[in-house]
C-alpha positions in Angstrom: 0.0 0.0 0.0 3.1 2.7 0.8 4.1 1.9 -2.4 0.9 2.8 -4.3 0.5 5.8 -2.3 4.2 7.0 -2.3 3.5 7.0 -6.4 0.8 8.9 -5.9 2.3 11.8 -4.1 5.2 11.7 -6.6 2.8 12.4 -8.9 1.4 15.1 -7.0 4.4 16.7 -5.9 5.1 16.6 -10.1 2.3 18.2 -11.2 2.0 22.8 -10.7 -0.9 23.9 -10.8 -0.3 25.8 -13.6 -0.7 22.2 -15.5 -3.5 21.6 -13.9 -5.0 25.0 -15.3 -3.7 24.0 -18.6 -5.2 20.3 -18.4 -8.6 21.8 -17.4 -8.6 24.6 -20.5 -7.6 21.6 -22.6 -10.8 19.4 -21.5 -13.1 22.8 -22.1 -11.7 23.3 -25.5 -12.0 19.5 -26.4 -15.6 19.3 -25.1 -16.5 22.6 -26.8 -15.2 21.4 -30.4 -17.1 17.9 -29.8 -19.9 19.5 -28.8 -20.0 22.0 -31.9 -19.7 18.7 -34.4 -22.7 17.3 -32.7 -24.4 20.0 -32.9 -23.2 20.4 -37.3 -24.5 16.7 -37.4 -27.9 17.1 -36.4 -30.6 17.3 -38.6 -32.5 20.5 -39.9 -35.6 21.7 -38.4 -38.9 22.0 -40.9 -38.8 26.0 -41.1 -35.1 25.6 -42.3 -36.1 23.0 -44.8 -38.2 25.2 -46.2 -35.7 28.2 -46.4 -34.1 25.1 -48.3 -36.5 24.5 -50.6 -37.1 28.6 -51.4 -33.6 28.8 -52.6 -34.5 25.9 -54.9 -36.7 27.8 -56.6 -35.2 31.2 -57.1 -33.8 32.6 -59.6 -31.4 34.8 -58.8 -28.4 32.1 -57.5 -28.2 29.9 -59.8 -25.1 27.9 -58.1 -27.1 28.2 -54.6 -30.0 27.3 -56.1 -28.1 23.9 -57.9 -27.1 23.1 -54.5 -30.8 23.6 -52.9 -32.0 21.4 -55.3 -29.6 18.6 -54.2 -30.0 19.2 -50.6 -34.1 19.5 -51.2 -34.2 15.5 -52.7 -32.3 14.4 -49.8 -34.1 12.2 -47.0 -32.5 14.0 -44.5 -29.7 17.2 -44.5 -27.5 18.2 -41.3 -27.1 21.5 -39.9 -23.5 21.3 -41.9 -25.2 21.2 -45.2 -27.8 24.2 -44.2 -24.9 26.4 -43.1 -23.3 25.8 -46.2 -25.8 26.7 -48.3 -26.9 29.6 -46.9 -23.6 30.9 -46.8 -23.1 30.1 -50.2 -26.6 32.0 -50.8 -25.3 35.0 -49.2 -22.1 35.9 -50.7 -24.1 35.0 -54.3 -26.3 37.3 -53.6 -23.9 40.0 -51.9 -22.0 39.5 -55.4 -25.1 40.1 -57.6 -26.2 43.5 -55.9 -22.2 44.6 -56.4 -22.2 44.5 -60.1 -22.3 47.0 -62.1 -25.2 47.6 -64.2 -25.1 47.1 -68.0 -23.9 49.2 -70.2 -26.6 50.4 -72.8 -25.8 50.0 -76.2 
């Protein structure tokens, strides 16, 4: 038994608490990022699937609107998959209000 607990207080005596900060941050961090692919992985609610399926039929986006379609004739899309295509949404249409009208000829 003194053997077991001599280890133990080697250990102990080992160990700052500094690296015991550092261990805990670590755990918080590693439970944060697990938590945050859970929460990509998990599937869409039925007001987003129909933000989905309003991109599908727009005009506007074409290359969004490709990618609705896709996501629209699947059984089942992840949060992931909506993030992505709304963000692809957005900066297509930030890109269509930036250019510059026609010319007239």
């Amino acid at each position: 038994m003194s053997i077991g607990l001599e280890k133990i207080l080697q250990i102990k005596s080992k160990l700052k608490l500094e690296q015991l900060y550092n261990i805990f941050i670590s755990l918080i961090v590693v439970l944060i990022l697990i938590l945050a692919f859970l929460a990509l992985k998990r599937p869409i609610s039925v007001q987003q699937f129909h933000n989905v399926l309003k991109v599908s039929e727009q005009q506007n986006c074409p290359e969004s609107q490709e990618m609705a379609i896709v996501l629209s004739q699947k059984h089942q899309v992840n949060m992931g998959q909506y993030l992505k295509l709304m963000q692809a949404y957005h900066s297509e249409t930030v890109q269509v209000h930036q250019l510059p009208p026609l010319a007239e000829q």
